[in-house]
N, C-alpha and C positions, 0 to 999 in steps of 0.2 A: 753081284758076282760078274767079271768080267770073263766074256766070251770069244773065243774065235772060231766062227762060223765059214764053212769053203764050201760053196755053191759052184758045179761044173755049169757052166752054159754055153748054148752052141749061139755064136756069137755070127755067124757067115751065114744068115740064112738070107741074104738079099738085100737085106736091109741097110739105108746109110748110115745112122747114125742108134746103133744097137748098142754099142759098148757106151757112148753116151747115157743112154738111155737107161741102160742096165746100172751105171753108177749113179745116175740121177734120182733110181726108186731108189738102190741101198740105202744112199743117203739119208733121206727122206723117214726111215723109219728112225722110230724113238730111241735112244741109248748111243745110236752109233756114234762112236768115235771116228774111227779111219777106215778105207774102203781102198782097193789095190787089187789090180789084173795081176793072176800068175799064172803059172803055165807057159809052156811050151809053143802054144801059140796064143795064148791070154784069154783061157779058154775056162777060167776060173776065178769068181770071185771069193778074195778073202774079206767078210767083217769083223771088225774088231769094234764092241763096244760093252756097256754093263745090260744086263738083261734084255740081249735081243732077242723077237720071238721069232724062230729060224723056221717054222712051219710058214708063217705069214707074210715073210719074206720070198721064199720060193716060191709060192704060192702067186706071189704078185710078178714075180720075176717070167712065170709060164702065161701069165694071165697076157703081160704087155711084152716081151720081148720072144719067148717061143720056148723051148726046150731048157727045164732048168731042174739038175739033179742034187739034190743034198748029201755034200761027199762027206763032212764031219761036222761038229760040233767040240768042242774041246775047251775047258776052261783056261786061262792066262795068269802065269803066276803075276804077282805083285809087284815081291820083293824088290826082283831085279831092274823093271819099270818104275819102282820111285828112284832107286837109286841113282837112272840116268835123268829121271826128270831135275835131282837135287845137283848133278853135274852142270848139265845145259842150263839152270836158271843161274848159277854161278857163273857158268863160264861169258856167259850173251848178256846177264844183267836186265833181260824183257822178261816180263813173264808174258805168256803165253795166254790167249784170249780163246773163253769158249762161247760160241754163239746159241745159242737157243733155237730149239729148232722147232719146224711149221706143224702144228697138230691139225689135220685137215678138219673137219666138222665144228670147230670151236671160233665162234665168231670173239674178233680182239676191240669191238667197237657196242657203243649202247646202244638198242635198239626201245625207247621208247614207245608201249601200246597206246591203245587210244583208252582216251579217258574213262574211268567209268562212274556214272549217274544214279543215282539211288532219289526217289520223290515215291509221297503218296499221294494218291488217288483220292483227290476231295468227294467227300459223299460214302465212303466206304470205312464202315465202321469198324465190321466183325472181320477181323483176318483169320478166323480159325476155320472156317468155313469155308467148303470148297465150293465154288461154282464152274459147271462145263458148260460154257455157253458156247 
């Protein structure tokens, strides 16, 4: 289900590069589509993506950047978004590329362990038996 989510945040608290900062987590989370400062002084972030989780998002938003209030949450009709999508791939002739995005904890490489060795013990007959030496 697609979402658009508006996160108020106080974007002037001293900091240089906050609104960076603040589009760079949105991003980052799973589903988002597009990410856009509104407001009057750009003082609100809008996301737009399928099943974002708008708790863990603001959550991250207070954690790294300072003051962040959850103004809505509101679902996004469809209809009218494929119908501009079926325009623009007509009108431009590109389709449009989606990048995959970075899931933090999930390593994208092998990590071979160390090998493991199994031998027995010449001289040791009975393994049912326990010995505490």
């Amino acid at each position: 289900m697609k979402q658009k989510v508006v996160i108020r945040v106080t974007l002037n608290n001293g900091k240089k590069n906050a609104r960076s900062k603040a589009m760079q987590i949105a991003v980052g989370l799973q589903g988002v589509e597009s990410v856009s400062l509104q407001g009057e002084d750009s003082s609100q972030i809008v996301v737009v993506g399928d099943n974002i989780d708008s708790v863990i998002l603001t959550s991250l938003l207070r954690k790294k950047v300072g003051f962040a209030e959850l103004t809505s949450v509101s679902p996004v009709s469809t209809e009218g978004e494929k119908a501009k999508q079926e325009t623009k791939l007509s009108e431009s002739g590109i389709q449009s590329m989606v990048w995959p995005t970075y899931q933090p904890g999930v390593s994208y490489y092998y990590q071979p362990g160390a090998p493991y060795y199994a031998y027995e013990v010449a001289g040791y007959s009975n393994q049912n038996s326990c010995n505490i030496m």
